[in-house]
Biopython code that builds the backbone (N, CA, C, O; Angstrom):
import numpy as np
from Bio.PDB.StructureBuilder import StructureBuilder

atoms = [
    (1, "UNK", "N", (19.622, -8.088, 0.495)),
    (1, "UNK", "CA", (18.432, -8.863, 0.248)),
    (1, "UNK", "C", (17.326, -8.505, 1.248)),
    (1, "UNK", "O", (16.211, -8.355, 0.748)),
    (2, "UNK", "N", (17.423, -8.367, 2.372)),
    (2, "UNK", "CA", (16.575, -7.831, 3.491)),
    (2, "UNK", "C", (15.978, -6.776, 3.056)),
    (2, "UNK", "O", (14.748, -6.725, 3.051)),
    (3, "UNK", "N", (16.798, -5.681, 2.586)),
    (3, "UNK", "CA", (16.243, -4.710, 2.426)),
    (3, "UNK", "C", (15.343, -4.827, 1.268)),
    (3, "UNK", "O", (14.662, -3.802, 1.271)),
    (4, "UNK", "N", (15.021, -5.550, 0.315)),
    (4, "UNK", "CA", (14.042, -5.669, -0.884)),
    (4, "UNK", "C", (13.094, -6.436, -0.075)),
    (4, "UNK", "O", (11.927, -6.343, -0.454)),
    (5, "UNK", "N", (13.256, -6.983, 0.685)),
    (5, "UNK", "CA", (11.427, -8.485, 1.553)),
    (5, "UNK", "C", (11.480, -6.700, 1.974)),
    (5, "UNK", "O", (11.017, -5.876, 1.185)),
    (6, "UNK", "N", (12.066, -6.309, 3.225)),
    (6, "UNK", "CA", (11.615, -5.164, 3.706)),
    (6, "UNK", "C", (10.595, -3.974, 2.684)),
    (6, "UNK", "O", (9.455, -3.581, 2.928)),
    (7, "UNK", "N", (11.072, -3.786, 2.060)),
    (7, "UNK", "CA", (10.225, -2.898, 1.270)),
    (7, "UNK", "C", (9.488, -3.553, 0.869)),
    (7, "UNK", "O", (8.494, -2.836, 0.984)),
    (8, "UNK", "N", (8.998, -4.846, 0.252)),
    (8, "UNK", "CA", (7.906, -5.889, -0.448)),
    (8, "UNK", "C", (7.132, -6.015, 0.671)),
    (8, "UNK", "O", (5.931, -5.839, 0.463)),
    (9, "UNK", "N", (7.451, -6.266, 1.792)),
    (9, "UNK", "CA", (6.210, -5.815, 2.780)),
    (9, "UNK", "C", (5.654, -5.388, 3.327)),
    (9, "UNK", "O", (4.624, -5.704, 3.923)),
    (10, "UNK", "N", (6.618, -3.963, 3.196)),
    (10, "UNK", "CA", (6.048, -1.830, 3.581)),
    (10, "UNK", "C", (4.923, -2.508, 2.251)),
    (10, "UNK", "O", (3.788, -2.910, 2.507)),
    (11, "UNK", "N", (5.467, -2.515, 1.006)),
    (11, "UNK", "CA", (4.487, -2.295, 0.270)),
    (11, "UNK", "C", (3.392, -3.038, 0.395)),
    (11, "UNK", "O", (2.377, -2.527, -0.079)),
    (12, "UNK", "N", (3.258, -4.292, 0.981)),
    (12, "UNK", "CA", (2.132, -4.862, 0.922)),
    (12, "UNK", "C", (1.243, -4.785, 2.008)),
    (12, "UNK", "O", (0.129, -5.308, 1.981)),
    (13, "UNK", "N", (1.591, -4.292, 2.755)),
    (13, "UNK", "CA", (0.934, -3.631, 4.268)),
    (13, "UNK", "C", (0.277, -2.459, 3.468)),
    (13, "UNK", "O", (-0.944, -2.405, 3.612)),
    (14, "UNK", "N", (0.895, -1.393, 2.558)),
    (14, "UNK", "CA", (-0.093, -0.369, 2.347)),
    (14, "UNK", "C", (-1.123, -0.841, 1.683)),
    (14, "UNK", "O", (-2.246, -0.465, 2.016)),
    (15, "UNK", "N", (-0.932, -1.900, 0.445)),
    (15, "UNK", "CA", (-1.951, -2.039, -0.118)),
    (15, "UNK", "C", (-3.115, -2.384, 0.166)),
    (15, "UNK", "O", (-4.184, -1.998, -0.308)),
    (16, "UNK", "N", (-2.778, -3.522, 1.381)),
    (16, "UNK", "CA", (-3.572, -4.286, 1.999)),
    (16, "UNK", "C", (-4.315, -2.940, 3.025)),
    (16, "UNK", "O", (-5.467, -3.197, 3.373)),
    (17, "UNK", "N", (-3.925, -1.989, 3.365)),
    (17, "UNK", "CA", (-4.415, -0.527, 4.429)),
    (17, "UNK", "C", (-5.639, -0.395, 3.094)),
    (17, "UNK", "O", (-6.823, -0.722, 3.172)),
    (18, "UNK", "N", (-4.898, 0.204, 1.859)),
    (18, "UNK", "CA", (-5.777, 0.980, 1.017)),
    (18, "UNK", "C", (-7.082, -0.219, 0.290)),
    (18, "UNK", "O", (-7.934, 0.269, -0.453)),
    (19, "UNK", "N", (-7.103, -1.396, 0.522)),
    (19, "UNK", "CA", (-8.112, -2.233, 0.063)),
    (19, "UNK", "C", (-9.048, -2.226, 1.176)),
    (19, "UNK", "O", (-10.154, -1.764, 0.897)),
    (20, "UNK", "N", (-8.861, -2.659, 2.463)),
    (20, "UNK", "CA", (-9.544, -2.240, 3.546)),
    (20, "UNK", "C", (-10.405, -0.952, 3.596)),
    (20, "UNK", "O", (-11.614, -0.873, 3.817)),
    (21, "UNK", "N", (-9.474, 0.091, 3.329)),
    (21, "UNK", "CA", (-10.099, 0.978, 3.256)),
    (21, "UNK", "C", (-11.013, 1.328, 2.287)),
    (21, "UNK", "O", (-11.767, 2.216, 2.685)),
    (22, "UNK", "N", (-11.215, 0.973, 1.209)),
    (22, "UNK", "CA", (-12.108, 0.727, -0.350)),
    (22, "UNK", "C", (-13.401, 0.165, 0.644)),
    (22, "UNK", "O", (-14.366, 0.806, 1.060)),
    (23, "UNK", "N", (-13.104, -1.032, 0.824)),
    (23, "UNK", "CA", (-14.041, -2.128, 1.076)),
    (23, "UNK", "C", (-15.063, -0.918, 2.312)),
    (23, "UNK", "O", (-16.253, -0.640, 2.161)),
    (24, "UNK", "N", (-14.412, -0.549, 3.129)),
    (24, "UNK", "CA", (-15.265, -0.563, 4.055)),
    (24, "UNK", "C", (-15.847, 1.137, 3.466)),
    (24, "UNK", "O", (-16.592, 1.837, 4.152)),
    (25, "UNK", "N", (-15.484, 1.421, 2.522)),
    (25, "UNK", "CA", (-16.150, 3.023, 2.109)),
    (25, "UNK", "C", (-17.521, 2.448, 1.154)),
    (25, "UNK", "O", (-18.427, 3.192, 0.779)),
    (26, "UNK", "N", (-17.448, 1.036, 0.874)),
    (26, "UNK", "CA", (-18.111, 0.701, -0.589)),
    (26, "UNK", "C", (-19.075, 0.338, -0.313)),
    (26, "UNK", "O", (-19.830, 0.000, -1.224)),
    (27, "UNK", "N", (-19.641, 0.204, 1.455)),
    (27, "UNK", "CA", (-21.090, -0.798, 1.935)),
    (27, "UNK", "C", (-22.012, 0.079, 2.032)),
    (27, "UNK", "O", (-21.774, 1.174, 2.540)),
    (28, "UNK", "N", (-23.128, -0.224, 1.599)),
    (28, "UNK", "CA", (-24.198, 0.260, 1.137)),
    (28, "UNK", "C", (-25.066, 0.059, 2.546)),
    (28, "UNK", "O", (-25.064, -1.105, 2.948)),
    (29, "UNK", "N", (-25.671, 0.838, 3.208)),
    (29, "UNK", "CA", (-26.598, 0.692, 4.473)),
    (29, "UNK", "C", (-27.892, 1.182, 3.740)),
    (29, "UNK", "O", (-28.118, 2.050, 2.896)),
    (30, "UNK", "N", (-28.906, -0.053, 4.645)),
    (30, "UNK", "CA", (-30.345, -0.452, 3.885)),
    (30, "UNK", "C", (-30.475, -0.243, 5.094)),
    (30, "UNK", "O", (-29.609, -0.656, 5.866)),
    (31, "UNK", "N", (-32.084, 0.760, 5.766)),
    (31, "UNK", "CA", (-33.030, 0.513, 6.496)),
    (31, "UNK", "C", (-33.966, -0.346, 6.207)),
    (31, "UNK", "O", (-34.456, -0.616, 5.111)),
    (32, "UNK", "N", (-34.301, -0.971, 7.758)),
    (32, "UNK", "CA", (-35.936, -1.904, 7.177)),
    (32, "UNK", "C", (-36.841, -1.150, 7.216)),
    (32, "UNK", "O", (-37.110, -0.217, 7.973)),
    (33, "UNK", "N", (-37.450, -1.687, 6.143)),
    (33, "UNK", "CA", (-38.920, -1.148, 5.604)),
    (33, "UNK", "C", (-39.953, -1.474, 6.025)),
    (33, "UNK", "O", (-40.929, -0.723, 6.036)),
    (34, "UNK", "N", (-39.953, -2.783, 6.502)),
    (34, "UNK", "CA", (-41.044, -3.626, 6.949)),
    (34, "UNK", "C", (-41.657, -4.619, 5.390)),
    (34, "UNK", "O", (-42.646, -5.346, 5.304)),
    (35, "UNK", "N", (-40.553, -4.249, 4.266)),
    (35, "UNK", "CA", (-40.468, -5.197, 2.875)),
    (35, "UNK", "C", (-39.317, -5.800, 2.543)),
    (35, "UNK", "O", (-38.246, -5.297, 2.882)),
    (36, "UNK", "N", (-39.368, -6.758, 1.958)),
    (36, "UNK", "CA", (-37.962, -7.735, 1.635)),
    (36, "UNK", "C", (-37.176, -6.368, 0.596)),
    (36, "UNK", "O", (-37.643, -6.122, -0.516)),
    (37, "UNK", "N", (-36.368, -5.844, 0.970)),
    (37, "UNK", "CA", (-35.138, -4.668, -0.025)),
    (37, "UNK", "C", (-35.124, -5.292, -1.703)),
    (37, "UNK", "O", (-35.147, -4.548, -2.683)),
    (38, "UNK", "N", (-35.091, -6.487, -1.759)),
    (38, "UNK", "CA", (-34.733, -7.028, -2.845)),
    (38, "UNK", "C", (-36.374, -7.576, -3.578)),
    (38, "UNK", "O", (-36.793, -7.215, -4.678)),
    (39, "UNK", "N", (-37.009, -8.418, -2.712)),
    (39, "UNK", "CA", (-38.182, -8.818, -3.527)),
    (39, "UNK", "C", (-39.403, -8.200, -3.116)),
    (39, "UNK", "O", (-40.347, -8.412, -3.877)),
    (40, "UNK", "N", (-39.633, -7.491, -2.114)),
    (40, "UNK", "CA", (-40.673, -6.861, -1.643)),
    (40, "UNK", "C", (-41.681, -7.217, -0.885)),
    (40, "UNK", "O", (-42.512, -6.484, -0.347)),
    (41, "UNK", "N", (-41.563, -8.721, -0.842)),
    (41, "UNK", "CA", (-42.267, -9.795, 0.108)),
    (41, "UNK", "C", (-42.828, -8.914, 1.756)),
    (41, "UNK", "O", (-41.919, -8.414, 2.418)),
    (42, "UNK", "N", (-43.817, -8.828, 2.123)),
    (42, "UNK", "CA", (-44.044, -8.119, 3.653)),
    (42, "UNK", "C", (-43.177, -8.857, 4.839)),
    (42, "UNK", "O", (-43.078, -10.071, 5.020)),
    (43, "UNK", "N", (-42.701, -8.014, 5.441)),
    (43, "UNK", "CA", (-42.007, -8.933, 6.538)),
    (43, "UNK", "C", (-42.558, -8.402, 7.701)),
    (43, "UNK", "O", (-43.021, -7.264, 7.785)),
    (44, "UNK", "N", (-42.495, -9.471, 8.873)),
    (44, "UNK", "CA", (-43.205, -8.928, 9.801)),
    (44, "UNK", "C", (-42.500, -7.779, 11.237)),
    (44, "UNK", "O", (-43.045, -7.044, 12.060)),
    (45, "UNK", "N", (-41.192, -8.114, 10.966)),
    (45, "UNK", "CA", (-40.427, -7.411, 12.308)),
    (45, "UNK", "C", (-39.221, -6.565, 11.076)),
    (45, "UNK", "O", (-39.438, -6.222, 9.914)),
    (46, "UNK", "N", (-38.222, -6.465, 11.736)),
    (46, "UNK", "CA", (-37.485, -5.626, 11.926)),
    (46, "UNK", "C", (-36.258, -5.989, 10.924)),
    (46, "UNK", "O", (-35.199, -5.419, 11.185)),
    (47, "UNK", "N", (-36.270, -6.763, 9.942)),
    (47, "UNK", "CA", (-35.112, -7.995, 9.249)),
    (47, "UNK", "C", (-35.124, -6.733, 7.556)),
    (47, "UNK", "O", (-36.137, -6.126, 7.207)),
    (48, "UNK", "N", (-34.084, -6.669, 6.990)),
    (48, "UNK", "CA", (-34.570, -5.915, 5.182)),
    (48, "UNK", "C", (-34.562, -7.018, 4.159)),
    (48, "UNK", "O", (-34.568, -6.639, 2.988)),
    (49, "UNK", "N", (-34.552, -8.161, 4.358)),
    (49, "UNK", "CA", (-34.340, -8.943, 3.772)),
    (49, "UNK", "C", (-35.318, -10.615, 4.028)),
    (49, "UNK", "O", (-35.193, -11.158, 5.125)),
    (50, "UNK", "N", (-36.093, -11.189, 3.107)),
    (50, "UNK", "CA", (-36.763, -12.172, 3.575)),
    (50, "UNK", "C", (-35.902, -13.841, 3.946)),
    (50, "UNK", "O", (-36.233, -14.907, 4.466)),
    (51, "UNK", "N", (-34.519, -13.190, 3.247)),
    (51, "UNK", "CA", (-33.731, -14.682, 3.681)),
    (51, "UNK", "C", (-32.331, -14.218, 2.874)),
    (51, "UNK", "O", (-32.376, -13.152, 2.259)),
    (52, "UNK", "N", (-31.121, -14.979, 2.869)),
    (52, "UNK", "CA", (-30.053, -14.795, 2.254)),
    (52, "UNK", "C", (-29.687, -14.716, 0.685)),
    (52, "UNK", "O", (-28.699, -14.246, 0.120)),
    (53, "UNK", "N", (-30.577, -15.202, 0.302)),
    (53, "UNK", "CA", (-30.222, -15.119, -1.294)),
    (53, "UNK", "C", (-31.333, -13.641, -1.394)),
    (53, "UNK", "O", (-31.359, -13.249, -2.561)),
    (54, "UNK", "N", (-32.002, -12.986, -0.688)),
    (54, "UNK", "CA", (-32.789, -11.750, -1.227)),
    (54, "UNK", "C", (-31.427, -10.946, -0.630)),
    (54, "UNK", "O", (-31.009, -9.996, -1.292)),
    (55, "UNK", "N", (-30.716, -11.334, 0.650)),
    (55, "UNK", "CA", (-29.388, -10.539, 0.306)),
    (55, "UNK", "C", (-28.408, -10.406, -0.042)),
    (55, "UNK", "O", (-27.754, -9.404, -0.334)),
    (56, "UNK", "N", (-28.224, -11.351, -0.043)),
    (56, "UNK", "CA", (-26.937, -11.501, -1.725)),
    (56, "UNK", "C", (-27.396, -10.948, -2.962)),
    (56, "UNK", "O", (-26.496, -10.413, -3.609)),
    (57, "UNK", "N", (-28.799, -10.915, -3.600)),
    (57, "UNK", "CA", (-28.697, -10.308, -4.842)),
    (57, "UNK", "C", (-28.697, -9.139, -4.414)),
    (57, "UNK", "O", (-27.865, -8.428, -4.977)),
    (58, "UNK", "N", (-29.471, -8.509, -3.416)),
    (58, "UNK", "CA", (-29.519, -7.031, -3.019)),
    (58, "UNK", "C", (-28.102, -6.503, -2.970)),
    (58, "UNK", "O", (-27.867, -5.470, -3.596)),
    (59, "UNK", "N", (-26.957, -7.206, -2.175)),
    (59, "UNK", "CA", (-25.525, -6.836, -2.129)),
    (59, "UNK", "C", (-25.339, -6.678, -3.584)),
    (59, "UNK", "O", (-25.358, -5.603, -4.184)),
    (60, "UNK", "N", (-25.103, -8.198, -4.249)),
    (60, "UNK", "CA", (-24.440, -8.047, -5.418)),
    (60, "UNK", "C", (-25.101, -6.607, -6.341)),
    (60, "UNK", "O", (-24.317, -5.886, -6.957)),
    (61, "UNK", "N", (-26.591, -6.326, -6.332)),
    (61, "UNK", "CA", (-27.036, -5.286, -7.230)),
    (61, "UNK", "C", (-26.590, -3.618, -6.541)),
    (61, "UNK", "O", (-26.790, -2.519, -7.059)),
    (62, "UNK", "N", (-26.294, -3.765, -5.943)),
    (62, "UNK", "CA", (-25.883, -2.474, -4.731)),
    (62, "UNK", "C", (-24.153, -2.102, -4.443)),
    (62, "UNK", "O", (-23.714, -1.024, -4.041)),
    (63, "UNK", "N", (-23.426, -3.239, -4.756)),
    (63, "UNK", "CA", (-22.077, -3.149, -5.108)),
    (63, "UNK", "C", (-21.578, -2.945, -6.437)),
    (63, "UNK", "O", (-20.364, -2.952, -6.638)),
    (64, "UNK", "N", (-22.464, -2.751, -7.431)),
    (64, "UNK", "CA", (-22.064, -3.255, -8.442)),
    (64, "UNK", "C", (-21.636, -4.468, -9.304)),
    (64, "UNK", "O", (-21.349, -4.355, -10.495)),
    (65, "UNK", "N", (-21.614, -5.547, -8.674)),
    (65, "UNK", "CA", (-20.855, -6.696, -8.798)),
    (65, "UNK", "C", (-21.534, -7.427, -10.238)),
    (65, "UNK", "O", (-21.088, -8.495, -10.657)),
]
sb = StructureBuilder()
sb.init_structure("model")
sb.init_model(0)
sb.init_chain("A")
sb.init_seg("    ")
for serial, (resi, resn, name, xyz) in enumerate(atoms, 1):
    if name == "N":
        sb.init_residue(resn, " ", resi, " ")
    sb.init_atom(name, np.array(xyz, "f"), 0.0, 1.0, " ", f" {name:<3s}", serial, name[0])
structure = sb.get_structure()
């Protein structure tokens, strides 16, 4: 019996390696523009985004989601 948890959690250690690894190949890097990325709003410093929901849709449209 050991030996089947043993292998059920080799296996779930890799999967959990190869999702990690997805995730972190899949992020999209935005420079600031000195415009909101998503709505285009002028911003004044150094931010790509004018608030959290301009980056959440920007994520969600940029991940595919």
């Amino acid at each position: 019996m050991a030996d089947n948890i043993d292998r059920a959690n080799e296996l779930t250690e890799q999967m959990q390696e190869r999702q990690i690894k997805a995730a972190r190949a899949n992020t999209s890097v935005a420079d600031a523009t000195g415009y909101c990325l998503n709505c285009g709003e002028d911003l004044n410093d150094s931010r790509r985004w004018c608030d959290a929901s301009c980056r959440d849709d920007w994520e969600k449209l940029n991940k595919g989601e």
